[in-house]
C-alpha positions in Angstrom: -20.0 -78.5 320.7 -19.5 -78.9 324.5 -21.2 -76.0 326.7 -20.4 -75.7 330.9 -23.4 -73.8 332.2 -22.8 -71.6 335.7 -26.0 -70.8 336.9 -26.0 -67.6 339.5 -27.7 -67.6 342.8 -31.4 -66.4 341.9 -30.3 -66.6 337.8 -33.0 -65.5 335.4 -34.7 -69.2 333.7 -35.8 -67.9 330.5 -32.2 -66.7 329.5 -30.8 -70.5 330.7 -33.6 -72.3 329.3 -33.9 -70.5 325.8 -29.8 -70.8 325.4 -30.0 -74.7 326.7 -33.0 -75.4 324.4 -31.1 -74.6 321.1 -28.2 -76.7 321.6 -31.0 -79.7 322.7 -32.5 -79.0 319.2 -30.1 -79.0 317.1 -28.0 -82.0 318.9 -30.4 -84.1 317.5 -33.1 -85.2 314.7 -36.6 -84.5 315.2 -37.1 -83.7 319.0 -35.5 -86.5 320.9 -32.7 -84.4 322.7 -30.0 -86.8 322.5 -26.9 -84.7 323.3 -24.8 -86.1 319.5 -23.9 -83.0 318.1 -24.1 -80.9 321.3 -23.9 -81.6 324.9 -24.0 -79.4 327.9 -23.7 -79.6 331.7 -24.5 -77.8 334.9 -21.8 -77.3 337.1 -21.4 -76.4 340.5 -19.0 -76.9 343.2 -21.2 -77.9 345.9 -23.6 -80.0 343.9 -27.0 -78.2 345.6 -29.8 -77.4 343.7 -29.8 -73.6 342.1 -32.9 -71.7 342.9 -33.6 -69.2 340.1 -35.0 -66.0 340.4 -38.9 -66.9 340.1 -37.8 -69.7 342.5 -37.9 -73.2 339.8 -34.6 -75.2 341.1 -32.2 -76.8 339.0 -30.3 -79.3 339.9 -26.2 -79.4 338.7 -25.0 -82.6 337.0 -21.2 -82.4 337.6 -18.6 -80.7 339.7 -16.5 -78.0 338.5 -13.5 -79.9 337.3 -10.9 -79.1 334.5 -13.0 -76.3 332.5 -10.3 -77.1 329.6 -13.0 -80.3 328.7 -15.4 -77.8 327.3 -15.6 -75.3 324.1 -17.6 -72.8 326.0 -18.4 -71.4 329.7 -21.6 -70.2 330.4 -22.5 -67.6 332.9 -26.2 -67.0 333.6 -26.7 -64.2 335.9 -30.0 -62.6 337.7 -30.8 -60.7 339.9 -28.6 -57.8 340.5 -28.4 -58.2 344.2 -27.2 -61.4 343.7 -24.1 -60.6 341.6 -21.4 -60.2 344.7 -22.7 -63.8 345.8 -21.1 -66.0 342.8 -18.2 -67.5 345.3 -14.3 -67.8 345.1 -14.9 -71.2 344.0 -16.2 -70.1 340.6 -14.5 -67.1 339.9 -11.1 -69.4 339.9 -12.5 -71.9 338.0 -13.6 -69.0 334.9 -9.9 -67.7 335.3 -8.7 -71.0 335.0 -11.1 -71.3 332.2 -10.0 -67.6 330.7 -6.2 -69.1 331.3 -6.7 -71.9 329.4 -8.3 -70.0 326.4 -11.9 -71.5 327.1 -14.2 -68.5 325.2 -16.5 -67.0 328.2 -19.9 -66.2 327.8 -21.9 -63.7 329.6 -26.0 -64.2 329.8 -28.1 -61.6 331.1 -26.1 -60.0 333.8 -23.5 -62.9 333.6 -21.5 -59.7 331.7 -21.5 -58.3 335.3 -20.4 -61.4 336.8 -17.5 -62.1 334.5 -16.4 -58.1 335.2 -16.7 -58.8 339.2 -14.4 -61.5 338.5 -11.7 -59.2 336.0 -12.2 -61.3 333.0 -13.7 -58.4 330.6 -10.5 -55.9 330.9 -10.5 -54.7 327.5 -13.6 -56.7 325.9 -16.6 -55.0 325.4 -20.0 -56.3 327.0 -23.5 -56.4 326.1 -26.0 -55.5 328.3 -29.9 -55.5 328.6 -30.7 -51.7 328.6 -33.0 -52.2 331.7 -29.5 -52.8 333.5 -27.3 -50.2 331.9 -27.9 -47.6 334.4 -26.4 -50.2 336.9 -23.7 -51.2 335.2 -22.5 -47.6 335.1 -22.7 -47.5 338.7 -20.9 -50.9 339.8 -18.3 -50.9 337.0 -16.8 -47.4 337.6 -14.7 -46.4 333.2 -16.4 -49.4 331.9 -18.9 -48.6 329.1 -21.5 -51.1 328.3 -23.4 -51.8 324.9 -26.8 -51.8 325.2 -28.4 -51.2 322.0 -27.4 -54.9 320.3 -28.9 -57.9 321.5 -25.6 -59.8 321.8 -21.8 -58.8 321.1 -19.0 -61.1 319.9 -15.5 -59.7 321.0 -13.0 -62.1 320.4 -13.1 -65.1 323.2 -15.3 -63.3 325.1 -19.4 -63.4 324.4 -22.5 -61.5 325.9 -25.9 -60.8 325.5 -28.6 -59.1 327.2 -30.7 -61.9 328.1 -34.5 -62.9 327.0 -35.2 -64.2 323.6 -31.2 -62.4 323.0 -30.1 -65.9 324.8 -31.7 -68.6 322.2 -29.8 -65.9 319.1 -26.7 -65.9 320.8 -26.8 -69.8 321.1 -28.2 -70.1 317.7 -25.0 -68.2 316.3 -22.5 -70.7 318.0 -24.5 -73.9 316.8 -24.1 -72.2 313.3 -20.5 -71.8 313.8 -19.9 -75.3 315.1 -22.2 -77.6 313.6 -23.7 -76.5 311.3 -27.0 -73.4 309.9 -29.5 -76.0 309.3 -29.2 -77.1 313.0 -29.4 -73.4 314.1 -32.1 -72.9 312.3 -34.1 -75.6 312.9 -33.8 -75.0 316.9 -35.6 -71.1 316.3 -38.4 -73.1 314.2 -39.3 -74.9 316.3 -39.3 -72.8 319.2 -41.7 -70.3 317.6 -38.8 -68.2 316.4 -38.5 -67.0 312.8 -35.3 -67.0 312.4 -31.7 -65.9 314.0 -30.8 -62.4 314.8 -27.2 -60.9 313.9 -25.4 -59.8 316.9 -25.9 -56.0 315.9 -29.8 -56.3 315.9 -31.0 -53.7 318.2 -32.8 -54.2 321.6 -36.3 -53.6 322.0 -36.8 -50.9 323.9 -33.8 -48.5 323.1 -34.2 -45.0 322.2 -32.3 -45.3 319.1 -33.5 -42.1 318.1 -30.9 -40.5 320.9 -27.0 -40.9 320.0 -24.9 -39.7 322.3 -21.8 -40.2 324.6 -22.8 -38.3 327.6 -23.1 -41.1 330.4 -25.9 -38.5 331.9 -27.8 -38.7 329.4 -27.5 -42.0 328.2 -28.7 -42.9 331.6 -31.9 -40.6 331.8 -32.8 -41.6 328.6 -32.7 -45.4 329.5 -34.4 -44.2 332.9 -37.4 -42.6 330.7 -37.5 -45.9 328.7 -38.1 -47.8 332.0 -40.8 -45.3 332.8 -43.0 -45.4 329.6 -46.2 -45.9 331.6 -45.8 -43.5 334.2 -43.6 -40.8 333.2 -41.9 -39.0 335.8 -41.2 -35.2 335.7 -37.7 -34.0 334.8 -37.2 -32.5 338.8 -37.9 -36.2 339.8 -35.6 -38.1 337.2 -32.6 -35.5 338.6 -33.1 -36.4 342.0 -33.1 -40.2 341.0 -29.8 -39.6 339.2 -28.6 -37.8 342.2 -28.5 -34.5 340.0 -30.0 -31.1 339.7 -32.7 -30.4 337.4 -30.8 -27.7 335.7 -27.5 -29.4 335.4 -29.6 -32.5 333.6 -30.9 -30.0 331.3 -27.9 -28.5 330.2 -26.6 -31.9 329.2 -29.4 -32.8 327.5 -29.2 -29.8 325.6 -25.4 -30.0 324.9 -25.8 -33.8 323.8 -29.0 -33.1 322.1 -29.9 -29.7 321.3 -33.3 -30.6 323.1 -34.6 -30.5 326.3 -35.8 -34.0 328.8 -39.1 -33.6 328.8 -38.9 -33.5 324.9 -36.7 -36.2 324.6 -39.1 -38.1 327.0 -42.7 -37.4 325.0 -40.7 -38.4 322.2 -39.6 -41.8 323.1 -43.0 -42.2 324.6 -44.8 -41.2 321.3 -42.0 -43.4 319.0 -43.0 -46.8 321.7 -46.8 -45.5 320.7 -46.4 -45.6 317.2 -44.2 -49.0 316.7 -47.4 -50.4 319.3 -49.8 -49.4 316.8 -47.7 -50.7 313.7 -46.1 -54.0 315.3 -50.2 -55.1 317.8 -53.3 -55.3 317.5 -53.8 -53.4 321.4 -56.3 -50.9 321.0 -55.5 -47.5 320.8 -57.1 -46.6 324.2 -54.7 -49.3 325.8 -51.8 -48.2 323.7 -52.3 -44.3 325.0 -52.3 -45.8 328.7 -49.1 -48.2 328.2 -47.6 -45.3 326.7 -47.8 -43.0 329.9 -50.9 -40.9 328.5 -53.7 -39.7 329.9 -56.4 -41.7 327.4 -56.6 -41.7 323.6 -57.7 -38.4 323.1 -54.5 -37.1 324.7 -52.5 -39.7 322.6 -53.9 -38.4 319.6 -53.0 -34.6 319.9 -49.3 -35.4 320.9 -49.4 -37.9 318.1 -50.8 -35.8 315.4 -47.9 -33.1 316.4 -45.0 -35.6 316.0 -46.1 -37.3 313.0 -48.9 -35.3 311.6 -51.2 -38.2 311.5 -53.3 -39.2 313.9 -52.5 -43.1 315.6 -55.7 -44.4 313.7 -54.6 -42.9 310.0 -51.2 -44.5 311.2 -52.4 -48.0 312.1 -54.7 -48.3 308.9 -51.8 -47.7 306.5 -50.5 -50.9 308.5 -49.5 -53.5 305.3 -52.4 -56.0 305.6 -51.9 -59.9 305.7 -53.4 -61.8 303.2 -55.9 -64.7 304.3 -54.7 -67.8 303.5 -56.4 -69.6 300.7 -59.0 -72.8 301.4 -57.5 -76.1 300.7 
């Protein structure tokens, strides 16, 4: 399998580096990263260093070229402010790419970057939750998914970035050369094992379906603003809305009201805290946009009728290893 990786001005490292890392391991025995069953390339049209978004500079290894010479295109995006910057230069060579049926793939905000250049017309796109409110704004009828890590629609691929990046890569070195491979790149990078595309995203109130772009986009405001919850008249005037207009959607979508739907994604973070960590409850209350655990507990004991410590000591325990 041969991957062509675009890196975007200011690009996000762990999305490249976890997506690049599985193809090294599983082109290969052991760990000696000889590119045999994979191979992959930075490319660039100018040939200058890439500086990504924490500021580590890569360097490309080859000019743009015929993008016909490789089974995938790679887009890693960054930082938002960044996405009008990707050049002429590179959005011809991914519509010569989409032209000669090369399957594009969208990493992090590389979904945006591929819609900036009018290759997703049709396709649907994943995106990281943290960045759907944003989409909704640049991409005027265009509805992003953001509660799966990645999404597979036809010749077009995306994911939301993160840890998505190294399951996304995993599923097209299981498709092309084979599970073992795939599966022996997530070992050894600490990762149990791959992910389906529809796995959700961390961090989405799943809880909430609805259609309503309003409301999808105060509810994935509110997840951004766990720890320091803002009040419903604040959230409006973020939106660029009234306080009663975003009521009476969340009640049409919802039958509840924001600040309910708010303590509740706040107190559903809380309790998968308590059942996933080992935090203390104390930290948990504060992470969680509360005012200590005392104040935790009586919101908690409401919602679920247990208190967080009854919750975390019915927590299945893990058995000790046994001495050798």
């Amino acid at each position: 399998m041969s991957v062509g990786f675009i890196l975007a001005r200011r690009f996000t490292l762990c999305a490249f580096a976890n997506f690049v890392d599985v193809l090294r391991l599983a082109a290969d025995e052991g760990d000696r990263s000889r590119p045999i069953l994979c191979e992959w390339s930075v490319l660039s049209e100018s040939m200058d260093p890439v500086a990504s978004s924490c500021g580590v500079t890569v360097q490309p290894s080859e000019r743009l070229g015929d993008p016909a010479r490789f089974d995938y295109i790679v887009v890693v995006g960054g930082l938002l402010e960044e996405i009008p910057n990707i050049g002429p230069a590179y959005t011809r060579f991914l519509a010569r790419a989409a032209a000669a049926g090369v399957p594009l793939v969208g990493v992090c905000t590389g979904a945006f970057l591929l819609h900036r250049a009018g290759l997703m017309d049709g396709y649907r796109a994943c995106v990281s939750w943290f960045c759907h409110a944003d989409f909704l704004e640049q991409f005027d009828g265009l509805e992003p998914i953001s509660d799966q890590i990645f999404v597979v629609d036809r010749d077009r691929l995306t994911c939301a970035g993160g840890a998505s990046s190294a399951h996304l890569a995993a599923y097209l070195v299981e498709k092309h050369v084979g599970r073992a491979q795939a599966s022996k790149s997530l070992h050894i990078m600490i990762i149990d094992d791959a992910l389906r595309p529809e796995k959700p995203q961390p961090g989405i109130p799943l809880d909430f379906r609805t259609e309503d772009p309003m409301v999808r986009r105060a509810l994935l405001l509110m997840q951004q603003r766990i720890d320091a919850p803002l009040s419903v008249a604040e959230l409006a005037r973020q939106m660029g809305n009234s306080k009663r207009q975003l009521e009476r959607h969340f009640r049409t979508a919802l039958d509840t009201s924001p600040q309910a739907a708010f303590l509740d994604i706040r107190l559903s973070f809380a309790r998968h805290l308590l059942e996933a960590t080992d935090k203390p409850i104390s930290a948990i209350a504060v992470e969680c946009g509360f005012c200590d655990s005392s104040h935790l507990s009586r919101m908690f004991r409401r919602r679920y009728d247990s208190t967080p410590f009854e919750i975390r000591k019915t927590r299945p325990s893990v058995e000790a290893p046994t001495p050798q």
